[in-house]
N, C-alpha and C positions, 0 to 999 in steps of 0.2 A: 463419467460421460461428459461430452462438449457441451458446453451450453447452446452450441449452433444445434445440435445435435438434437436438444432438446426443446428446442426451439420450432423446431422440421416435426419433430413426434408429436407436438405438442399441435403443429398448423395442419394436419395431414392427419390426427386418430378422432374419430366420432365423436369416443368417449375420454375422458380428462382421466391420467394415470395417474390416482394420486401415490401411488408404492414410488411409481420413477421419480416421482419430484420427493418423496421423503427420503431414497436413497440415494438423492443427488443433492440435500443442503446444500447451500452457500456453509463456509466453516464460518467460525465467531472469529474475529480477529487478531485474538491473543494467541490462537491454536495457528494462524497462519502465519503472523510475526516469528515464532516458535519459531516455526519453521525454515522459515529463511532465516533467522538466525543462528540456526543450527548448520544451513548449507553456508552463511559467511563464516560461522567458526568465531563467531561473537558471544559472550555470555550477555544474558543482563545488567550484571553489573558494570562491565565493560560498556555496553551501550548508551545505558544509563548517562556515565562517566563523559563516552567521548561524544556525545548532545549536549552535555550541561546543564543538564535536565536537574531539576529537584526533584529528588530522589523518593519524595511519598509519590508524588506524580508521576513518576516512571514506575515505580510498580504500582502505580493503582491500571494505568492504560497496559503495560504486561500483565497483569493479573485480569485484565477484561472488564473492570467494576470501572473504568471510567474510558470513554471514547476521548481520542485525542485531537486537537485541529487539525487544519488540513495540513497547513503550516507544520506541524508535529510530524504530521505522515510525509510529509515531501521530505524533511530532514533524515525520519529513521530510513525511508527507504532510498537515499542518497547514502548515506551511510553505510547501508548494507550491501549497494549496489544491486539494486534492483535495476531487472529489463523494463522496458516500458511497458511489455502486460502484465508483469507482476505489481506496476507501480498502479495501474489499472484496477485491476483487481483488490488489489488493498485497499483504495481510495471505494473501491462501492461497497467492499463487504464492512467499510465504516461507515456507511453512509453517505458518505464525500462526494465532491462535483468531480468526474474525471478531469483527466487533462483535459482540453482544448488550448490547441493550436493559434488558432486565433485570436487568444488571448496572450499578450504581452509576456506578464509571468510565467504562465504556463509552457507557451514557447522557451522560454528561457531555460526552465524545469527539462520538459522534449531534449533540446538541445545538449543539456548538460549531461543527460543519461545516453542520448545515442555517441556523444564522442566520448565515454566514460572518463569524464572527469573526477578527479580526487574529491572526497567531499569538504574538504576547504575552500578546494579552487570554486566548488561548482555552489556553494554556500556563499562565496562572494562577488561569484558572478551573478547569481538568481537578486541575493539582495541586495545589491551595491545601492540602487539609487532608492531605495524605500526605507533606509534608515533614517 
């Protein structure tokens, strides 16, 4: 179910539904990475790899035992080519600030995903001037 969805059920029923909200979880992170990395047709270890990641630390954040920065989440879901509500969505079911627009970086992030840029190009357009 939508979350507007349940959003609406939720402003609009008397009584609080706790069945709907337990069978509408947010998933855990690692289960939604999965995911989209199963629709980019990325393995882990490939991910892993084309990040540069150190590799305890790439399976510890794919294995779900450790939340990664935001900085981590912009990269893998540039990489994977995430839409901006997937990038959305990734960014809250870890806790993360969403995008905003109005922010500098952010924009830049926005930007990089609506013209789907390559994740090199869009890696050294986002952090050209912050190195």
């Amino acid at each position: 179910m939508l979350t507007s969805d349940i959003e609406k059920k939720l402003e609009r029923d008397e009584k609080f539904d706790e069945e709907l909200i337990k069978e509408n979880l947010c998933p855990e992170l690692k289960d939604f990475l999965t995911a989209c990395m199963e629709r980019a047709g990325i393995s882990r270890a490939e991910l892993i790899w084309a990040l540069d990641m150190d590799r305890n630390y790439g399976y510890q954040v794919l294995n779900g035992t450790r939340i990664p920065t935001r900085d981590c989440l912009i990269r893998i879901g540039l990489l994977l080519g995430l839409s901006v509500e997937d990038f959305q969505r990734m960014l809250n079911i870890a806790g993360r600030s969403s995008l905003y627009v109005k922010n500098m970086f952010d924009a830049k992030v926005f930007y990089a995903i609506k013209h789907k840029m390559s994740y090199e190009t869009a890696v050294d357009f986002i952090w050209e001037n912050t190195k």
